[in-house]
C-alpha positions as CSV (number, residue, x, y, z in Angstrom):
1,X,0.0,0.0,0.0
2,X,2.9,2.7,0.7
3,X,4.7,2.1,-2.5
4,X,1.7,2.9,-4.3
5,X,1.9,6.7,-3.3
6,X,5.5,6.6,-4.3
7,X,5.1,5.0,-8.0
8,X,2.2,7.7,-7.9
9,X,4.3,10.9,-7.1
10,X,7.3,9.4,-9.1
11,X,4.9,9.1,-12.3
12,X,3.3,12.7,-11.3
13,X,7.4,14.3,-11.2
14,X,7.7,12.6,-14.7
15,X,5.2,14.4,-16.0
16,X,6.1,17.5,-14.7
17,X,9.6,16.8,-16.2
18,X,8.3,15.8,-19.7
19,X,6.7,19.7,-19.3
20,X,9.1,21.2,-18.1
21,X,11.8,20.0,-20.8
22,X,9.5,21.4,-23.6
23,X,9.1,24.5,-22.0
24,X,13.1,24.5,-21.9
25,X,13.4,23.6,-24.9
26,X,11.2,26.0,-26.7
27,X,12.8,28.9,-24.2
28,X,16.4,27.4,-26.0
29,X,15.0,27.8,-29.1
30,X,13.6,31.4,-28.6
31,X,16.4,32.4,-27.4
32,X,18.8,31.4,-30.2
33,X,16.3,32.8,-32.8
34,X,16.8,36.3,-30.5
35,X,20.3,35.9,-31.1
36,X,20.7,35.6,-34.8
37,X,18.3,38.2,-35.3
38,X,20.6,40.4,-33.0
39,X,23.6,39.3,-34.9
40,X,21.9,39.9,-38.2
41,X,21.1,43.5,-37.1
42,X,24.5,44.5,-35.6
43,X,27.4,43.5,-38.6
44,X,31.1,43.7,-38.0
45,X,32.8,46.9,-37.2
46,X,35.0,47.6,-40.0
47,X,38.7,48.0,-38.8
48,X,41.7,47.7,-41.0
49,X,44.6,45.5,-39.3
50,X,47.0,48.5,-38.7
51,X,43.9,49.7,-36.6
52,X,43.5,46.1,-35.0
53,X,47.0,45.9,-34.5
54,X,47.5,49.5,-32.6
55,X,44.4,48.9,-30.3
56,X,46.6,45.5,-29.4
57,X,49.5,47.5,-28.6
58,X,47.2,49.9,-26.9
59,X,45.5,46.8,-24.7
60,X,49.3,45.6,-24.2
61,X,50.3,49.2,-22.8
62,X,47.7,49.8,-20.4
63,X,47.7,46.4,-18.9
64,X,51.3,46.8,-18.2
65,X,50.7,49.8,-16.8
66,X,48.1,48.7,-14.5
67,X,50.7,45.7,-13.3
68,X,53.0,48.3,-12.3
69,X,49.8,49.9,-10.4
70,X,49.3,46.8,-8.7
71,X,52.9,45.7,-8.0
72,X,53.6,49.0,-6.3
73,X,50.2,49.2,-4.2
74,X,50.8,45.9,-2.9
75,X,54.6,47.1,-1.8
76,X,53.1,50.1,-0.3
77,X,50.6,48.4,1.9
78,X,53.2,45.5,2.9
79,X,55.5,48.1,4.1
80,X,52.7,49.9,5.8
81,X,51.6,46.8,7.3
82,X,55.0,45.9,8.3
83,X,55.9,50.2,9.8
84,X,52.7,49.2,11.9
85,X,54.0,45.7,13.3
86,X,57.2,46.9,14.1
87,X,55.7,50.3,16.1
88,X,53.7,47.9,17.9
89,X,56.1,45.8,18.5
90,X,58.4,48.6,19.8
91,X,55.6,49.8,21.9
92,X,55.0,46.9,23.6
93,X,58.6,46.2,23.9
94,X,59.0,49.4,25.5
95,X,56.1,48.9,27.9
96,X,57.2,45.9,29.5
């Protein structure tokens, strides 16, 4: 008698799965129809490769800049990190 409710609710989430797939699956297919359309309505950019090639060196320029950013915050807040562990160390050392 108790496995009866379980084929029941088993068969019910079936169901419910069998739905739910072709909801998904239309969703999926709206959604790539969306997508070409978009890509249909928005072409390529034209850009010559000496244009392509200087907004490379461009990228390559300001990334190294913002490594040396980085590279000398991180310095400047380990050596502010260490100033205040060796005051406190001093100040306790002078304390006791």
């Amino acid at each position: 008698m108790g496995t009866l409710g379980c084929i029941n609710d088993m068969l019910r989430r079936d169901k419910e799965n069998r739905e739910l797939r072709k909801v998904s699956k239309e969703r999926l297919h709206a959604t790539h129809q969306r997508l070409l359309s978009v890509k249909e309505a928005s072409p390529l950019p034209d850009i010559t490769s000496e244009d392509l090639s200087e907004i490379i060196h461009q990228t390559q320029i300001r990334e190294s800049a913002e490594r040396k950013h980085f590279f000398r915050f991180t310095l400047t807040f380990l050596g502010v990190i260490l100033l205040v562990i060796l005051l406190l160390a001093a100040l306790i050392l002078l304390i006791v």
